[in-house]
C-alpha positions as CSV (number, residue, x, y, z in Angstrom):
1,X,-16.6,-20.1,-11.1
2,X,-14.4,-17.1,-9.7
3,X,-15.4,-13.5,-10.6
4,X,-13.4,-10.9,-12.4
5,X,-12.2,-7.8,-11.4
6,X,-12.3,-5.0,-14.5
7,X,-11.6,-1.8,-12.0
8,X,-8.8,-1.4,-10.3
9,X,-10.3,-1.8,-7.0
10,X,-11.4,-5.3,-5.3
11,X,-13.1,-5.6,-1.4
12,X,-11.1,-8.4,0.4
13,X,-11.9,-9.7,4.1
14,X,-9.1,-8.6,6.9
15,X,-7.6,-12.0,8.6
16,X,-8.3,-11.8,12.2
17,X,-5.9,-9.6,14.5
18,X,-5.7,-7.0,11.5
19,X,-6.0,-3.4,12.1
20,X,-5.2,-1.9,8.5
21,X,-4.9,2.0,7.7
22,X,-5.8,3.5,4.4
23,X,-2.2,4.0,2.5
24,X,-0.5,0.7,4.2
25,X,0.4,-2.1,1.1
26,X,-1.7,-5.4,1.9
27,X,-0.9,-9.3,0.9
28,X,-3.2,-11.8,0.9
29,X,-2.8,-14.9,3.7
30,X,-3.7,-18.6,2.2
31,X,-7.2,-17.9,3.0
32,X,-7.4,-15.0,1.0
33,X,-8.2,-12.8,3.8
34,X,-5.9,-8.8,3.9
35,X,-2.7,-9.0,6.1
36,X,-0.6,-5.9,6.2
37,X,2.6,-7.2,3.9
38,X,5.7,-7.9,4.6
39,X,9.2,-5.9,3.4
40,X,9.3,-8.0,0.4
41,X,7.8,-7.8,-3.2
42,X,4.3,-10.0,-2.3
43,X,1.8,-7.2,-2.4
44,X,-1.4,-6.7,-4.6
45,X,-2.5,-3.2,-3.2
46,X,-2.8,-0.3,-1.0
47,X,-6.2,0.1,1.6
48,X,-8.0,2.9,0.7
49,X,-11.1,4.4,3.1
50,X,-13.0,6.3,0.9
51,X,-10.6,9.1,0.2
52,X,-10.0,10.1,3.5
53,X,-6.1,9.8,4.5
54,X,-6.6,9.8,8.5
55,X,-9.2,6.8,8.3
56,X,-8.8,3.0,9.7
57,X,-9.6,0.9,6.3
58,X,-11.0,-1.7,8.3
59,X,-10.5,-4.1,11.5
60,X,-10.5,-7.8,11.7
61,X,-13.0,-9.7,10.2
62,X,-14.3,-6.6,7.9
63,X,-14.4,-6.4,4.4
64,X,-12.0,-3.0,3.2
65,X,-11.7,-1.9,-0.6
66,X,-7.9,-2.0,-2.0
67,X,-6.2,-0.4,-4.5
68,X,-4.6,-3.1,-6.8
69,X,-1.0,-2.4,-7.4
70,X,-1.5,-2.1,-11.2
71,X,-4.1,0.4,-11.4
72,X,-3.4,3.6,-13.6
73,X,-2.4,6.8,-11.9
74,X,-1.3,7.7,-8.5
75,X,-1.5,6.0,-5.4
76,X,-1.3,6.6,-1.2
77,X,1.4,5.4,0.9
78,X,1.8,5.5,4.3
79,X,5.6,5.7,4.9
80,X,7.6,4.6,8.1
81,X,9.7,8.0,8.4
82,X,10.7,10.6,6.5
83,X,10.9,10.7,2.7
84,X,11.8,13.4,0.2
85,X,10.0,14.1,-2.8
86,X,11.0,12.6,-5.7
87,X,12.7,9.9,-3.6
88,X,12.4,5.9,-5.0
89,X,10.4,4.2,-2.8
90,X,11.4,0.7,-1.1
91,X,9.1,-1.7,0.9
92,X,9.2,-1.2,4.7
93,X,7.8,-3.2,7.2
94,X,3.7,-3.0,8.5
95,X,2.9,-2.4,5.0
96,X,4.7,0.7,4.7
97,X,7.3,2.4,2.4
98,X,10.7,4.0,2.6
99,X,13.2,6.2,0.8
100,X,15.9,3.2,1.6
101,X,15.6,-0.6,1.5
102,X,16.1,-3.6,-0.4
103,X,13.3,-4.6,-2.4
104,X,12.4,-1.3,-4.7
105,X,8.6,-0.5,-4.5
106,X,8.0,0.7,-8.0
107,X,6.9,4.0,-7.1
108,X,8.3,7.5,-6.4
109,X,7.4,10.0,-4.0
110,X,5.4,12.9,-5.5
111,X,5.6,15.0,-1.9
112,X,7.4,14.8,1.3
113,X,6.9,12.7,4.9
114,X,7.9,14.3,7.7
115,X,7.4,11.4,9.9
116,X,6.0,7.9,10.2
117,X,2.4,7.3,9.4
118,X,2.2,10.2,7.0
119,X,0.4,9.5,3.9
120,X,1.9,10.4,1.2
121,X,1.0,11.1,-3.1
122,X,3.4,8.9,-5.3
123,X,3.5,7.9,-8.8
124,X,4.3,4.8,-10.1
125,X,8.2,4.7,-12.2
126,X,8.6,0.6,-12.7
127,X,10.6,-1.4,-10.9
128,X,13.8,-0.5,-13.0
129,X,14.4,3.1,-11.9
130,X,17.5,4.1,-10.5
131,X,17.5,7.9,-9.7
């Protein structure tokens, strides 16, 4: 019988070849090892590293704590340039996020990016916001 998760935090396995930073969104492969995800909807989380922002969540074949995607309150994203606060958020590729996109994240930047790889606060608005 499977276990149940009642935080908002599970430990998954990274699939091999899988370098993952706290902040970048993760999917699960058919194994149910971490990938980073793709620019589409199919994430469960974010990596997280203990609270530290500049830290690698984990390398193949380790076991890395993520962030579900529907736990309460705010949540780290690394983003693949720039973003201004209070911009909507949109999936970007390498498990990343953007101000611009297709598939809308859910989420809204609380502070700005300057540049790729920042880490960023953001807040989650549902995936019906507009502005």
């Amino acid at each position: 019988m499977s276990s149940q998760t009642q935080s908002g935090h599970k430990s998954f396995a990274l699939a091999a070849s899988q370098t993952i930073l706290t902040g970048q969104r993760v999917q699960l492969d058919s194994s149910g090892n971490l990938l980073l995800a793709s620019n589409d909807d199919s994430w469960i989380g974010v990596a997280e590293a203990d609270g530290d922002t500049n830290a690698t969540a984990g390398t193949a074949s380790t076991t890395i704590s993520v962030r579900l995607r529907n736990d309460a309150g705010t949540f780290w994203f690394m983003a693949s340039a720039a973003v201004t606060a209070n911009a909507l958020l949109y999936t970007a590729a390498s498990g990343k996020v953007a101000s611009t996109g297709t598939t809308k994240l859910g989420f809204r930047a609380i502070e700005a990016a300057t540049a790729d790889g920042d880490i960023i606060e953001c807040c989650p608005t549902g995936p019906s916001a507009t502005s």
